[in-house]
C-alpha positions as CSV (number, residue, x, y, z in Angstrom):
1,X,12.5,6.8,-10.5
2,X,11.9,10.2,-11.2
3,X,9.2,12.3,-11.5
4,X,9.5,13.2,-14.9
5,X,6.6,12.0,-17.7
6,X,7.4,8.7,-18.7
7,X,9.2,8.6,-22.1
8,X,8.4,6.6,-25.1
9,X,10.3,3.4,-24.7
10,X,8.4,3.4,-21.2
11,X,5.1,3.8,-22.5
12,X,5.4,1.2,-24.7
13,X,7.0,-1.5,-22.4
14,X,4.8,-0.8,-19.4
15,X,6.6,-3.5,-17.2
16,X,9.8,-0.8,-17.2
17,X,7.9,1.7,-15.4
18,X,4.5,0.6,-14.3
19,X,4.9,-2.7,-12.6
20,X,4.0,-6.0,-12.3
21,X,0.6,-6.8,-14.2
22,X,-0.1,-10.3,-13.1
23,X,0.3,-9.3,-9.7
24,X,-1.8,-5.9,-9.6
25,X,-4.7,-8.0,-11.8
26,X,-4.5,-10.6,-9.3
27,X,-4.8,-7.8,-6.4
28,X,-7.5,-5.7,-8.2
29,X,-9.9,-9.2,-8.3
30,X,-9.1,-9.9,-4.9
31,X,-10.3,-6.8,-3.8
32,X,-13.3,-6.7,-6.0
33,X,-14.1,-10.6,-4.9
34,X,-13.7,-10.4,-0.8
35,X,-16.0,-6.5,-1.4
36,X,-18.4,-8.8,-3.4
37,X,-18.2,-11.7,-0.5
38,X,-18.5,-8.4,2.6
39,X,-22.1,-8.2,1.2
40,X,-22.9,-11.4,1.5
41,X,-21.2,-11.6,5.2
42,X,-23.1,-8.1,5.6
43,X,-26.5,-10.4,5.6
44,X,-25.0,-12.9,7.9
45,X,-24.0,-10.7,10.3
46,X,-27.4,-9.0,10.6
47,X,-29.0,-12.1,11.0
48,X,-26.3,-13.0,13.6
49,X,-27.1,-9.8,15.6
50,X,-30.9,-10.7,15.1
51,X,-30.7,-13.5,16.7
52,X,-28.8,-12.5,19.6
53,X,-30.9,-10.2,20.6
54,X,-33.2,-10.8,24.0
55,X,-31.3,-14.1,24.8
56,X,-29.2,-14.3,27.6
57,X,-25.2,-14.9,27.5
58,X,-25.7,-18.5,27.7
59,X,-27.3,-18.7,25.0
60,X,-25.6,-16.4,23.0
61,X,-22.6,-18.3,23.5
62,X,-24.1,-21.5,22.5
63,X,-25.3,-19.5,19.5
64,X,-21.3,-19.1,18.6
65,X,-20.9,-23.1,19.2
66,X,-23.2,-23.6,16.5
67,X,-20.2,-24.7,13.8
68,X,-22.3,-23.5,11.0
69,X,-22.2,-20.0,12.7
70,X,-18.5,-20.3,14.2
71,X,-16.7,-21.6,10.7
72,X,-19.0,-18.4,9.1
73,X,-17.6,-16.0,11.4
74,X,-14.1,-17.5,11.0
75,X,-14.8,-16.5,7.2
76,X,-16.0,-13.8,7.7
77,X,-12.8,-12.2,9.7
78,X,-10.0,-14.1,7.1
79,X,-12.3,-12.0,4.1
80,X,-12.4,-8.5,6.1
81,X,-8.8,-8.7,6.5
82,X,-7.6,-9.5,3.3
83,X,-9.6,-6.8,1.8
84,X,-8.9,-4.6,4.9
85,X,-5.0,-5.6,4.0
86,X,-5.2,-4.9,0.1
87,X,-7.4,-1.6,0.3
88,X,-4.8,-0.3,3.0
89,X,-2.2,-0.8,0.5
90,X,-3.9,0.9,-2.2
91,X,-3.9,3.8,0.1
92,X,-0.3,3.5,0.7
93,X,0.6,3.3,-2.6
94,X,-1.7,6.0,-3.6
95,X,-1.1,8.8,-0.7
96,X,2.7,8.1,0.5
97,X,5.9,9.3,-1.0
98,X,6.5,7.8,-4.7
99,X,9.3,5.1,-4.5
100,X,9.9,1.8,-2.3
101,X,6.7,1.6,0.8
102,X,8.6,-1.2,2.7
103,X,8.3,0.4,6.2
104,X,4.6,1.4,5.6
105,X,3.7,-2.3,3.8
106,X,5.3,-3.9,6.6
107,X,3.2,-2.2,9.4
108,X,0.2,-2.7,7.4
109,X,0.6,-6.8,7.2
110,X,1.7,-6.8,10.8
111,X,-1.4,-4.8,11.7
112,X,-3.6,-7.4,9.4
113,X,-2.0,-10.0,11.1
114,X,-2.7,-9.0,14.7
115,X,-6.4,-8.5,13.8
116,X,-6.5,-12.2,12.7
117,X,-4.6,-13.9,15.7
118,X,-6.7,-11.8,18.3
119,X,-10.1,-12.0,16.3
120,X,-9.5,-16.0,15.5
121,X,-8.4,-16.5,19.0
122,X,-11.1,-14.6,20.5
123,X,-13.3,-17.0,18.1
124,X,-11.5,-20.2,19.2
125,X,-12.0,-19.4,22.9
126,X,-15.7,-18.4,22.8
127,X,-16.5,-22.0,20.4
128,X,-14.1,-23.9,22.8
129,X,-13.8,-22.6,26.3
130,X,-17.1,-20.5,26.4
């Protein structure tokens, strides 16, 4: 594409020049619904740190058994990435070169990824193993 204004016949067929709009709808209320759901987590995570506080590492890791508090922090980590994930690509898309981001989109889902597997695993371990 170039970086010429748009003409005409490209205003007034956006899906020539200006994407898909299914798919950015679908990423701009994802975004604003896992921002919406980080409040909520906000409030669980200050009553998580709350309560750990003064108890012993016993007890904080029986704390973590607890499934209500294990399958909330499990939540918690799947919502912080997938907003993490979709506000990374705004950036991208935003701040990089114009044209095709497939190096940069690419490093950003493997990064996303990796966050899950070790913060899940880490999870897993602590409810399982202690």
């Amino acid at each position: 594409m170039s970086a010429e204004k748009p003409t005409q016949a490209q205003i007034q067929t956006p899906s020539t020049h200006y994407g898909n709009a299914r798919a950015s709808t679908r990423h701009f209320i994802t975004q604003r619904v896992t921002g919406a759901l980080n409040i909520v987590f906000t409030l669980f995570v200050v009553w998580f740190v709350v309560s750990l506080a003064g108890k012993a590492p016993a007890e904080m890791i029986g704390l973590v058994r607890n499934p209500f508090v294990a399958i909330g922090l499990a939540l918690l980590v799947v919502n912080v990435a997938i907003h993490m994930r979709n506000g990374m690509r705004d950036v991208i898309e935003d701040y990089f070169d114009k044209g095709e981001h497939g190096p940069e989109m690419l490093a950003n889902n493997v990064f996303t990824g990796f966050f899950v597997v070790a913060a899940l695993g880490a999870l897993i371990k602590l409810v399982f193993w202690g």
